[in-house]
N, CA, C and O atoms as a GROMACS GRO file, in nm:
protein
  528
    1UNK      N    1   1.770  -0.287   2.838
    1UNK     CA    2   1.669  -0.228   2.752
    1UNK      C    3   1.562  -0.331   2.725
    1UNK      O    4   1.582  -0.451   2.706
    2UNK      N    5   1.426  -0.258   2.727
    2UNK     CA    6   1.321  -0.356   2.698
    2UNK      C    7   1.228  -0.312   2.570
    2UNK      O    8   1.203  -0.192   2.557
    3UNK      N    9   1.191  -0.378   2.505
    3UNK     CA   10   1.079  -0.322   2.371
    3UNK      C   11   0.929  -0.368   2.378
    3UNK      O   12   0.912  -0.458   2.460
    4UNK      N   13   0.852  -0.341   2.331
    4UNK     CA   14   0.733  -0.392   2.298
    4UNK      C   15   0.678  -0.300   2.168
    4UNK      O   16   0.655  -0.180   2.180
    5UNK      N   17   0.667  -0.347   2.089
    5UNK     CA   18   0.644  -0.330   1.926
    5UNK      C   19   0.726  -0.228   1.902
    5UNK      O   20   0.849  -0.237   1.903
    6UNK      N   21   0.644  -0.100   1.873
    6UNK     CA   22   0.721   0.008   1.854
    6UNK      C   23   0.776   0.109   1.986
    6UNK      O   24   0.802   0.228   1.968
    7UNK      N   25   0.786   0.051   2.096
    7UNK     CA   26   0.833   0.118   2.207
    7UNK      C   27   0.957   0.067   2.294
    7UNK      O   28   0.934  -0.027   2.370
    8UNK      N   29   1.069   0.112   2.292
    8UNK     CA   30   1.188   0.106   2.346
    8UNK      C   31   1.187   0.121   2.459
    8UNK      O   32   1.107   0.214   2.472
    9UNK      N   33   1.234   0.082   2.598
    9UNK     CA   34   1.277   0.147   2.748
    9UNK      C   35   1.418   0.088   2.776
    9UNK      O   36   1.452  -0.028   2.802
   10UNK      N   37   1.499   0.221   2.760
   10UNK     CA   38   1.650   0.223   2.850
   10UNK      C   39   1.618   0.286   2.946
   10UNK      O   40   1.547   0.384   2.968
   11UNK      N   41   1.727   0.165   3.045
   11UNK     CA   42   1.750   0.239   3.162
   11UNK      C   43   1.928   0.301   3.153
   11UNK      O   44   2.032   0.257   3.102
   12UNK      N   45   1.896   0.410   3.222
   12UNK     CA   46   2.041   0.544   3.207
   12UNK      C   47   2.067   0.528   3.399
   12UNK      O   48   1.988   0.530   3.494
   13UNK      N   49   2.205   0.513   3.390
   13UNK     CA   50   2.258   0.524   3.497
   13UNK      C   51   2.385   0.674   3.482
   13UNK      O   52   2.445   0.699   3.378
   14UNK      N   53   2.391   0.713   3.548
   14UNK     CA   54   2.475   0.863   3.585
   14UNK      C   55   2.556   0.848   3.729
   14UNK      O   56   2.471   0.820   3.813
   15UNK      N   57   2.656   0.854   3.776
   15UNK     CA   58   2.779   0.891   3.866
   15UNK      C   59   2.830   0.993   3.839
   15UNK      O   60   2.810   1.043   3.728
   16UNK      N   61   2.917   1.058   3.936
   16UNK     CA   62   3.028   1.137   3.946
   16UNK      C   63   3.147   1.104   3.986
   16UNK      O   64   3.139   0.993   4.039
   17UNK      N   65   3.249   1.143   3.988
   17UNK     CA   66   3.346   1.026   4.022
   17UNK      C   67   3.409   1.118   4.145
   17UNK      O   68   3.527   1.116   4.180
   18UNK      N   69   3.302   1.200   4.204
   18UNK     CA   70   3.346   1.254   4.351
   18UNK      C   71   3.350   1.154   4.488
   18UNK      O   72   3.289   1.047   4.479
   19UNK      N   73   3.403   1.177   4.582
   19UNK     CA   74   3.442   1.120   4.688
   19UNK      C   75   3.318   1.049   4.707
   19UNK      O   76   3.307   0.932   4.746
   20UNK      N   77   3.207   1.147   4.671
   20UNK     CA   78   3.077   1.056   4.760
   20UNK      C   79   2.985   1.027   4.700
   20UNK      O   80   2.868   1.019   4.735
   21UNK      N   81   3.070   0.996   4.535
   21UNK     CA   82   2.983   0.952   4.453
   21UNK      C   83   2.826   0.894   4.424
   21UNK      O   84   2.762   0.789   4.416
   22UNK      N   85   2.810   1.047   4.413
   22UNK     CA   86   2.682   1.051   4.363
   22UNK      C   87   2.586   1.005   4.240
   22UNK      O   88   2.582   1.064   4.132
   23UNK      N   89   2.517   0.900   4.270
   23UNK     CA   90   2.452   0.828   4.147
   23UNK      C   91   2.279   0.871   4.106
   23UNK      O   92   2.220   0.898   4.210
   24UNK      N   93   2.225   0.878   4.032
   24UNK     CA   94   2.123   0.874   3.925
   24UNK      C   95   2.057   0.779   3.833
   24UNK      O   96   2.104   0.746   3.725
   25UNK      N   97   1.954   0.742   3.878
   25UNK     CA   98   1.879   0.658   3.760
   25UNK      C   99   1.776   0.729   3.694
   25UNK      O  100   1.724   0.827   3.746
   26UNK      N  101   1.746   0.690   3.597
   26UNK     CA  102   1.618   0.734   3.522
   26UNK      C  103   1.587   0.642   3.405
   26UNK      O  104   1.683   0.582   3.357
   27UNK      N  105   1.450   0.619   3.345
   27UNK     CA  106   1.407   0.552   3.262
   27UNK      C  107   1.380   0.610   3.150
   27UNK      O  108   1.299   0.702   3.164
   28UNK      N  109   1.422   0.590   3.026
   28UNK     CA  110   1.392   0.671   2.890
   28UNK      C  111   1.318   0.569   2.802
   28UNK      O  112   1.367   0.466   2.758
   29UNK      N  113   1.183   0.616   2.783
   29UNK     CA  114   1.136   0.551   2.673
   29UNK      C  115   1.147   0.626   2.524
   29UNK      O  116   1.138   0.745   2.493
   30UNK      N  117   1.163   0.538   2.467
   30UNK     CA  118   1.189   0.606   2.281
   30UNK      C  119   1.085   0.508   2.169
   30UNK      O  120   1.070   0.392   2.131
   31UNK      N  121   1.020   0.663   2.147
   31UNK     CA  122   0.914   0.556   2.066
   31UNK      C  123   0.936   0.536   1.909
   31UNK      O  124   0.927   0.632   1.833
   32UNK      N  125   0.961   0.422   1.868
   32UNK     CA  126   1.027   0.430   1.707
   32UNK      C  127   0.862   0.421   1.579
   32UNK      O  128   0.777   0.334   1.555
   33UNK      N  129   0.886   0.545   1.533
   33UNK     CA  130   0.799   0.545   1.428
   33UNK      C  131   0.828   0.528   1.312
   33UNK      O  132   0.942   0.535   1.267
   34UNK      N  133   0.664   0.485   1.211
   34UNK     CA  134   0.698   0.403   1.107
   34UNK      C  135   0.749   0.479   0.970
   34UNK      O  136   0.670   0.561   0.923
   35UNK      N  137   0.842   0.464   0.920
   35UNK     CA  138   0.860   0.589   0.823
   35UNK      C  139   0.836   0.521   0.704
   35UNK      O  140   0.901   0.419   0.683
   36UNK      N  141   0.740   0.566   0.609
   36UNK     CA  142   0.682   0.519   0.457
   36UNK      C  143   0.767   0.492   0.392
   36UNK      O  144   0.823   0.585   0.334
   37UNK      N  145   0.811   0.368   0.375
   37UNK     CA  146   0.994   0.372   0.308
   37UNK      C  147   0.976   0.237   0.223
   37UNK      O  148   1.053   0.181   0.145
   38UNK      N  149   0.833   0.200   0.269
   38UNK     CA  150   0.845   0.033   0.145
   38UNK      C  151   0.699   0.092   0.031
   38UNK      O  152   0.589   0.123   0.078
   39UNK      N  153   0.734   0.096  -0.122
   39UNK     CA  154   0.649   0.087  -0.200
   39UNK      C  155   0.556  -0.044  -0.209
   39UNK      O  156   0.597  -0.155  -0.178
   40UNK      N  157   0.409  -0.013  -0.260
   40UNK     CA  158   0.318  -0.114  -0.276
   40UNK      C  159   0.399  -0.207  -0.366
   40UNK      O  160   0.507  -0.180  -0.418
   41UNK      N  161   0.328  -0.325  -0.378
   41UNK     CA  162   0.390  -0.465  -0.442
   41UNK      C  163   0.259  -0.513  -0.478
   41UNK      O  164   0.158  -0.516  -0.408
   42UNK      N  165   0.278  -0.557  -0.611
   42UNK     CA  166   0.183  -0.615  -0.653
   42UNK      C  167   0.198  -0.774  -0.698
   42UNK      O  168   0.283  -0.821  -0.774
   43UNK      N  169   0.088  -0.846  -0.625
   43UNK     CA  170   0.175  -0.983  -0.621
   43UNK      C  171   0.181  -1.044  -0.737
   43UNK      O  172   0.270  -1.128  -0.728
   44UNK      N  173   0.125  -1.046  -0.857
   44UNK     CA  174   0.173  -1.021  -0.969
   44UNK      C  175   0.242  -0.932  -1.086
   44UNK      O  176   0.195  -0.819  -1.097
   45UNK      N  177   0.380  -0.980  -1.203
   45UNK     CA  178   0.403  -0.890  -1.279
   45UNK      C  179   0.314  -0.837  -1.395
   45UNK      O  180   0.328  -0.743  -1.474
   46UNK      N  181   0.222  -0.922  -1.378
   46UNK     CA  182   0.097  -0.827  -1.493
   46UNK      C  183  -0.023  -0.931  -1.492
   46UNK      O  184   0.001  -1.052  -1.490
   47UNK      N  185  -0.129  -0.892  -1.493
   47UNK     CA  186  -0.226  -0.966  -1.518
   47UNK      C  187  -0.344  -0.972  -1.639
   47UNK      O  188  -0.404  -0.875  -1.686
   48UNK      N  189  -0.357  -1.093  -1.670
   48UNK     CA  190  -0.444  -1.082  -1.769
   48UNK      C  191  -0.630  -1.140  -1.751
   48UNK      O  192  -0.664  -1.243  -1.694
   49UNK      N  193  -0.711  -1.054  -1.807
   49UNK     CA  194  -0.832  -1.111  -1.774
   49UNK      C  195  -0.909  -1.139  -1.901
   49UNK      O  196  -0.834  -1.115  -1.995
   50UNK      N  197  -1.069  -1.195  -1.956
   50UNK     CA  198  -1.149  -1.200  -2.033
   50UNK      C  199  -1.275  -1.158  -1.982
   50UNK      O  200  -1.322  -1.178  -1.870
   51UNK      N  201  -1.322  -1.102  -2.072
   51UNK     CA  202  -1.504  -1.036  -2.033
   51UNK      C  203  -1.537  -1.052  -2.179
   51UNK      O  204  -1.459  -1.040  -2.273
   52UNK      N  205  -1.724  -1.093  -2.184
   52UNK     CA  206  -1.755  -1.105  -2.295
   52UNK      C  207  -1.799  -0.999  -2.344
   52UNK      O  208  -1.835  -0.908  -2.270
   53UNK      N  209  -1.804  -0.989  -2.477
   53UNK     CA  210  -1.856  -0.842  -2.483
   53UNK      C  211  -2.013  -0.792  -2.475
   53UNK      O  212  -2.090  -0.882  -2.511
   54UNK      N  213  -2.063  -0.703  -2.446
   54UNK     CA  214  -2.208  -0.643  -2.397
   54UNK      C  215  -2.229  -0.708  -2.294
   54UNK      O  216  -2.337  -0.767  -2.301
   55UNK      N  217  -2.149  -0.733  -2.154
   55UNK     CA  218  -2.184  -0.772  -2.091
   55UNK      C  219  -2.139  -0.615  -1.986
   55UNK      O  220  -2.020  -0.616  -1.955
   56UNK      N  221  -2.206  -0.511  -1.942
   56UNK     CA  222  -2.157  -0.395  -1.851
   56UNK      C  223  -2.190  -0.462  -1.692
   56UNK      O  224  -2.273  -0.544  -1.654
   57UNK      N  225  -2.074  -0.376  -1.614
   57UNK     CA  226  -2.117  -0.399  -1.443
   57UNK      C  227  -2.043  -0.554  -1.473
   57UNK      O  228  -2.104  -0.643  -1.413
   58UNK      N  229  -1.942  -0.597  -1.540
   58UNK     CA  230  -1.914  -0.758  -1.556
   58UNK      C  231  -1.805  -0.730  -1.431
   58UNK      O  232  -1.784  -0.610  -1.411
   59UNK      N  233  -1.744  -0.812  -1.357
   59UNK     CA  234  -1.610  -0.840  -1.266
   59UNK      C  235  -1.502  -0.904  -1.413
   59UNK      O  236  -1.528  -0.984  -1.504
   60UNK      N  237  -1.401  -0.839  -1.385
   60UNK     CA  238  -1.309  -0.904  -1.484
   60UNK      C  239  -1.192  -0.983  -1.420
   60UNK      O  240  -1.148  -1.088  -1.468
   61UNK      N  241  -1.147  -0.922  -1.309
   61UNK     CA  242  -1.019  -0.978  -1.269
   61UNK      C  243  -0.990  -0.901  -1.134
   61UNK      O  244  -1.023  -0.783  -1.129
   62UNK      N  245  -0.928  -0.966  -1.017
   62UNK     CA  246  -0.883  -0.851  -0.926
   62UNK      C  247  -0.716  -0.866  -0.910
   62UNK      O  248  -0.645  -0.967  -0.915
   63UNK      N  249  -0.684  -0.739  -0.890
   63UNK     CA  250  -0.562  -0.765  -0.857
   63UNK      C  251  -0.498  -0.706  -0.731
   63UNK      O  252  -0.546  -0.599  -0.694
   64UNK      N  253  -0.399  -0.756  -0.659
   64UNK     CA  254  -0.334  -0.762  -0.520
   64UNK      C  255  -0.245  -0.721  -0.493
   64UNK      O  256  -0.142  -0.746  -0.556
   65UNK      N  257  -0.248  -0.651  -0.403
   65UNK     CA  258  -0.087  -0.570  -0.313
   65UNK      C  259  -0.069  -0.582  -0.227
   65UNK      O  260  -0.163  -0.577  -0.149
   66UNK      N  261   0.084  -0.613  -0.171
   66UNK     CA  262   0.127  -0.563  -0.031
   66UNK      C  263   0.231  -0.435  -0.005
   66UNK      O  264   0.330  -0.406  -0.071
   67UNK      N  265   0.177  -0.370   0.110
   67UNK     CA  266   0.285  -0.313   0.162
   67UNK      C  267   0.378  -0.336   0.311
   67UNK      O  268   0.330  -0.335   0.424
   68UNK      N  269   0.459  -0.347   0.292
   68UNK     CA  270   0.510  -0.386   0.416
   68UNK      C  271   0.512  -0.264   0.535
   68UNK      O  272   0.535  -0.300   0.650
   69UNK      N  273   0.493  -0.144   0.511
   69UNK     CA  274   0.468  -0.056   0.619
   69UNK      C  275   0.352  -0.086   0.696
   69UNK      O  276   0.257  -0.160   0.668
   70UNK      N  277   0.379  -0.006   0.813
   70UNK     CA  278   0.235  -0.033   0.895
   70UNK      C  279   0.175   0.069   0.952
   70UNK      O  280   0.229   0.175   0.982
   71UNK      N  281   0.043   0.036   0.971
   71UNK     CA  282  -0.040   0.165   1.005
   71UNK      C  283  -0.074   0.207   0.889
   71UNK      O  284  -0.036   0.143   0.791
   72UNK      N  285  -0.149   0.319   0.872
   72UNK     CA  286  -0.186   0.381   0.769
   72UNK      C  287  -0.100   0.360   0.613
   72UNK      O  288  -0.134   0.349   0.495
   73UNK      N  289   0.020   0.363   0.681
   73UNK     CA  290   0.111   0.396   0.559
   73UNK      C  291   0.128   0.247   0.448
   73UNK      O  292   0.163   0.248   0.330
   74UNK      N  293   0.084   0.111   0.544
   74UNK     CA  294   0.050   0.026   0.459
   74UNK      C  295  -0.113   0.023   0.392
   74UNK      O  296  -0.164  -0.082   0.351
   75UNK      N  297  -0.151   0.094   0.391
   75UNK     CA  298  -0.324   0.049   0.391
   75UNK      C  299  -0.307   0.126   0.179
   75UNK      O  300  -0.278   0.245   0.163
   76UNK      N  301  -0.326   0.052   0.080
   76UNK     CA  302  -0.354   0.051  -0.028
   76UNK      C  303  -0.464   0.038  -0.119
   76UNK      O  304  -0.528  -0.059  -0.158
   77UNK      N  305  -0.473   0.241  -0.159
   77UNK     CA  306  -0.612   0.237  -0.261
   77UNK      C  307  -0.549   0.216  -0.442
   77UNK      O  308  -0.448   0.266  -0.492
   78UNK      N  309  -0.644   0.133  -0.502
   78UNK     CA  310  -0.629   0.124  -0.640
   78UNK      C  311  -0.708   0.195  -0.713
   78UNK      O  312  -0.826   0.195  -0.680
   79UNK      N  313  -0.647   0.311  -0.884
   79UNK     CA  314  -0.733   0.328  -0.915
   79UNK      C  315  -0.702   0.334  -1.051
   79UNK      O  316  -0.580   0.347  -1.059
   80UNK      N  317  -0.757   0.330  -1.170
   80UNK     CA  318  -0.731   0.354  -1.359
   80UNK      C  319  -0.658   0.509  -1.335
   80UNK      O  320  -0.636   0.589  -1.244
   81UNK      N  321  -0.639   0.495  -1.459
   81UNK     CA  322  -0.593   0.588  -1.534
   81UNK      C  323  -0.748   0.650  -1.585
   81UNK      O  324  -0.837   0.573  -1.621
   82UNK      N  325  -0.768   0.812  -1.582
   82UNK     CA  326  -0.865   0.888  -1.619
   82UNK      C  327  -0.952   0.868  -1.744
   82UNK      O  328  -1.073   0.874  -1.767
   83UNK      N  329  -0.857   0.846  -1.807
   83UNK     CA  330  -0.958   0.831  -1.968
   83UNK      C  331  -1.020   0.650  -1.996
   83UNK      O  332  -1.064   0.594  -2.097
   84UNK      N  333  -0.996   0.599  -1.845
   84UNK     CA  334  -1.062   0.485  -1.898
   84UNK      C  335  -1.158   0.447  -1.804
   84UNK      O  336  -1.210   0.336  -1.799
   85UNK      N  337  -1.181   0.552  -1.721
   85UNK     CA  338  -1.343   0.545  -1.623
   85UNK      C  339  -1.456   0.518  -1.680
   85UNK      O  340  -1.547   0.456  -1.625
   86UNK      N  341  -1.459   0.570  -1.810
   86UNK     CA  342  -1.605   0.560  -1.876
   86UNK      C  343  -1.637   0.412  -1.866
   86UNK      O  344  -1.744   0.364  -1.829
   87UNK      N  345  -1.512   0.339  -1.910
   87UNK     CA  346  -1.532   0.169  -1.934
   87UNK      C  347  -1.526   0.096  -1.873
   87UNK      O  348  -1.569  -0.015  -1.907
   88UNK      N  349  -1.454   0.122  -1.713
   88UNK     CA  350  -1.401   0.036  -1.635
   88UNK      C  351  -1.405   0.075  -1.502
   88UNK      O  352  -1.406   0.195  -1.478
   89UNK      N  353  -1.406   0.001  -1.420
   89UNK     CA  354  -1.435   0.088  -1.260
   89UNK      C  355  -1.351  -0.035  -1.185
   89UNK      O  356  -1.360  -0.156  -1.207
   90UNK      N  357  -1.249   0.049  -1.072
   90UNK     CA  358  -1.222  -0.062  -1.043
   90UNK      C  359  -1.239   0.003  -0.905
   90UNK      O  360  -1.254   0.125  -0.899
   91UNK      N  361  -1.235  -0.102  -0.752
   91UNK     CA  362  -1.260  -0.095  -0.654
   91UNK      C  363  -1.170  -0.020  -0.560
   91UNK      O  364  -1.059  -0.072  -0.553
   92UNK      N  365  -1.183   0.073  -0.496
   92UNK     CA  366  -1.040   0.111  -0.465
   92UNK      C  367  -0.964   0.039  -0.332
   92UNK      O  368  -0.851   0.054  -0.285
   93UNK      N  369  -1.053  -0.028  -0.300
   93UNK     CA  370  -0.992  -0.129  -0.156
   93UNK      C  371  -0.963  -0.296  -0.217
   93UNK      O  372  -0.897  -0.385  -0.164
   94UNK      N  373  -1.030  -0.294  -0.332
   94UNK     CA  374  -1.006  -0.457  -0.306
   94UNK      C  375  -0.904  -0.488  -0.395
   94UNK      O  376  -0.836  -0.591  -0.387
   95UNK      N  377  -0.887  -0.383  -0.501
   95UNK     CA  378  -0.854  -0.431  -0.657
   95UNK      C  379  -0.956  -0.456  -0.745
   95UNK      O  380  -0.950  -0.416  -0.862
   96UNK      N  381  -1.051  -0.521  -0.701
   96UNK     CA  382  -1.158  -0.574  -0.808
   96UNK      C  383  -1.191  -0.486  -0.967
   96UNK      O  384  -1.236  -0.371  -0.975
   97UNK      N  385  -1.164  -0.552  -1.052
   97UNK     CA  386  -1.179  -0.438  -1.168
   97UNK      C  387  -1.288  -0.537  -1.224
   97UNK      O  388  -1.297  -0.660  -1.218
   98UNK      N  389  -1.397  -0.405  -1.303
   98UNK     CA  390  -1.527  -0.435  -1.369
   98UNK      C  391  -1.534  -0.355  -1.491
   98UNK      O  392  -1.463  -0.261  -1.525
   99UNK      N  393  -1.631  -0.407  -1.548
   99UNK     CA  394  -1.647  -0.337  -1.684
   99UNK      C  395  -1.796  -0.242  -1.641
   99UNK      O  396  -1.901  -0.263  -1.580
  100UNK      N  397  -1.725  -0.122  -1.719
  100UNK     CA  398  -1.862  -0.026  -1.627
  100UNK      C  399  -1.986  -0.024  -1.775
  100UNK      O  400  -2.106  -0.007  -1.753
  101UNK      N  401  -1.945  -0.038  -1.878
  101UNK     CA  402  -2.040  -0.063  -2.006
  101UNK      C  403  -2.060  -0.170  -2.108
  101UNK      O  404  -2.006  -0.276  -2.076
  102UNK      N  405  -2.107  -0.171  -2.191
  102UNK     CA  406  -2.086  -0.313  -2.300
  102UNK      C  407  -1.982  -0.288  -2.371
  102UNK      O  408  -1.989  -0.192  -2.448
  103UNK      N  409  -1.857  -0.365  -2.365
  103UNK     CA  410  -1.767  -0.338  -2.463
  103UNK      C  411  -1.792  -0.439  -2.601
  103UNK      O  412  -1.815  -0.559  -2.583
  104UNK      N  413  -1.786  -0.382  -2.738
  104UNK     CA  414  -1.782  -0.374  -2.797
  104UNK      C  415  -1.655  -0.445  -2.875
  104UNK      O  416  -1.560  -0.370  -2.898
  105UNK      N  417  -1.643  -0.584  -2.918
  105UNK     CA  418  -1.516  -0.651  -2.996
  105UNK      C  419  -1.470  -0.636  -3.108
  105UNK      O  420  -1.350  -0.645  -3.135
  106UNK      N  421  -1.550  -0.613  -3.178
  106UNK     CA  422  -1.542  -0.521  -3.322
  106UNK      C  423  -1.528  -0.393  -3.293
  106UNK      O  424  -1.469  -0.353  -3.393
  107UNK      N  425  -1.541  -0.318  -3.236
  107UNK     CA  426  -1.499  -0.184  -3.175
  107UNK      C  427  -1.329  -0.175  -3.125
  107UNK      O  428  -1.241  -0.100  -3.167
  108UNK      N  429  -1.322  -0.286  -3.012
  108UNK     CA  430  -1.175  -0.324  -2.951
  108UNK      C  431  -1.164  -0.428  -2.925
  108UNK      O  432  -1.213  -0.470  -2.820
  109UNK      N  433  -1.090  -0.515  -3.017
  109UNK     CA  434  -1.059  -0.671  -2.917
  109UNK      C  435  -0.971  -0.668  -2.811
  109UNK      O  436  -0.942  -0.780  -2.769
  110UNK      N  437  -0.919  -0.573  -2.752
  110UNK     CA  438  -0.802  -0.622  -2.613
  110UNK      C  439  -0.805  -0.430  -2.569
  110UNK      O  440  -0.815  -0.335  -2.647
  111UNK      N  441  -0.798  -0.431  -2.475
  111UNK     CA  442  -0.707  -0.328  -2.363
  111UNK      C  443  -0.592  -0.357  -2.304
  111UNK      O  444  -0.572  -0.473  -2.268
  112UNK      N  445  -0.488  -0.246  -2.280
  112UNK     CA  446  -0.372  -0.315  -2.184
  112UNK      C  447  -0.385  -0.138  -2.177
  112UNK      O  448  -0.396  -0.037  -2.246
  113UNK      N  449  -0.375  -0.183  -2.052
  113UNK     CA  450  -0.370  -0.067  -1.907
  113UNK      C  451  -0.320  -0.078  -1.806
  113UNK      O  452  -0.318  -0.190  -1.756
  114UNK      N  453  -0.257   0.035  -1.736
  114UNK     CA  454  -0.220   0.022  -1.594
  114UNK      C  455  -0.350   0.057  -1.505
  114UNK      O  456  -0.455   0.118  -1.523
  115UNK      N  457  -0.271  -0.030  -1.372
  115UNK     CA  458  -0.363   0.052  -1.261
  115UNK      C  459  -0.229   0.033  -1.177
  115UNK      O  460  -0.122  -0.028  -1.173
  116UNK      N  461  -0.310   0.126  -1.113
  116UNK     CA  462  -0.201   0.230  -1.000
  116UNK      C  463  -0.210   0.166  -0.872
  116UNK      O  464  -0.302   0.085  -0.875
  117UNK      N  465  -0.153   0.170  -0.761
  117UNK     CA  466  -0.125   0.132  -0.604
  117UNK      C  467  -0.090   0.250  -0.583
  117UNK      O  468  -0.036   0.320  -0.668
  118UNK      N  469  -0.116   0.285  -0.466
  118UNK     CA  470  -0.062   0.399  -0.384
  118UNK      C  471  -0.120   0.382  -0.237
  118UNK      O  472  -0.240   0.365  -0.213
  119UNK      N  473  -0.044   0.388  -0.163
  119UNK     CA  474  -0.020   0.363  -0.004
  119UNK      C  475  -0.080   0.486   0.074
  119UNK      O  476  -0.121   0.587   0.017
  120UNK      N  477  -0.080   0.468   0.202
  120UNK     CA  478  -0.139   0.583   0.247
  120UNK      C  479  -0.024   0.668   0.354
  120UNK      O  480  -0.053   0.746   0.445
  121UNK      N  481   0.080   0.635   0.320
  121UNK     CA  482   0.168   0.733   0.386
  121UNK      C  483   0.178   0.884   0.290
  121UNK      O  484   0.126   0.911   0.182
  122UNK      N  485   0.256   0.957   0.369
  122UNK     CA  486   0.277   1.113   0.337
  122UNK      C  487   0.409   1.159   0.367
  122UNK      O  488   0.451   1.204   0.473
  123UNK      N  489   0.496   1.132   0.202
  123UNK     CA  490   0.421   1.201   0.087
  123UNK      C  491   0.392   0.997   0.089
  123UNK      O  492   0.435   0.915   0.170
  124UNK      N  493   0.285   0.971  -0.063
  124UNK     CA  494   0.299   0.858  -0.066
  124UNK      C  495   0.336   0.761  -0.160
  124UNK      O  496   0.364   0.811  -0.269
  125UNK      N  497   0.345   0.627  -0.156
  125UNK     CA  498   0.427   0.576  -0.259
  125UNK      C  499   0.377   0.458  -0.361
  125UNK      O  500   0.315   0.363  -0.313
  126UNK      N  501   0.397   0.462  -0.459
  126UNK     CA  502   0.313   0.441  -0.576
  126UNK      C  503   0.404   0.314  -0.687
  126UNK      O  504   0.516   0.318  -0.739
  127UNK      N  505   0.278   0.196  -0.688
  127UNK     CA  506   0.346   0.128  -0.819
  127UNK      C  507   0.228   0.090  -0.940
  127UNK      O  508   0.107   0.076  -0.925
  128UNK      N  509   0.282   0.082  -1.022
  128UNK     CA  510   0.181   0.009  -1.125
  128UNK      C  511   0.204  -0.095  -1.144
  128UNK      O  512   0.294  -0.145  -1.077
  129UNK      N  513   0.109  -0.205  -1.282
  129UNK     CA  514   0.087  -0.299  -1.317
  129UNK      C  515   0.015  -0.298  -1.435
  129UNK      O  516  -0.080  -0.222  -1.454
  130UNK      N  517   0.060  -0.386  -1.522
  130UNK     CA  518  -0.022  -0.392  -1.659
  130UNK      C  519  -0.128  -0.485  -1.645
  130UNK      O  520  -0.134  -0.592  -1.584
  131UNK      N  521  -0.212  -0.422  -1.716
  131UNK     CA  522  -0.374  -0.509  -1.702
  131UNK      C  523  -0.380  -0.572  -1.868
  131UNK      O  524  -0.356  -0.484  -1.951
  132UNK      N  525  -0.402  -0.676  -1.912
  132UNK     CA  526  -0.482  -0.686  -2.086
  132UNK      C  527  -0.590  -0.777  -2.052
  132UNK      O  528  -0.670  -0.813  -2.138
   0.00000   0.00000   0.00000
């Protein structure tokens, strides 16, 4: 048997065990596909950032994933939680999270939020991470 990445080749031999034994070869290739079976990883357990306040469109912090699948099924978009778009935008390829308005310190001194990972296999597979 021979491989090259995801492609297998056995060779199959066949006899009969008649007088004039008759033999058969043939070559079987088997192609092994990738099945979505590793969740995103985020290479940190939580991250923390600072932005000053009234500063909108600021970069605050990015944060990082791997998946160990391949092909599509590793390729990882990031995104908030809904009710906090107004304030925050984050990138969906890089991680990069920004402040989308002037936040306000006397209004809120801290956030702690998740953001999400999710992979591009089907169905697909999903982790979070705490942001403050």
């Amino acid at each position: 048997a021979t491989t090259n990445s995801n492609l297998m080749n056995i060779s199959v031999a066949v006899h009969d065990i008649d007088v004039a034994q008759h033999r058969d070869f043939a070559l079987v290739t088997v192609e092994v596909l990738n099945l979505n079976d590793n969740h995103p990883t985020f290479l940190d357990s939580s991250y923390n950032g600072d932005v000053l306040e009234n500063a909108p469109n600021t970069f605050i912090l990015a944060v990082q994933a791997n998946d160990n699948d391949g092909g599509t099924n590793g390729i990882i978009r990031f995104d908030l939680p809904s009710h906090l778009t107004a304030k925050f935008r984050i990138d969906s390829s890089s991680g990069n999270l920004y402040t989308r308005l002037s936040l306000d310190r006397e209004e809120q001194a801290q956030y702690r939020f998740s953001i999400r990972a999710t992979d591009g296999g089907v169905p697909s597979l999903q982790s979070s991470v705490f942001v403050t």
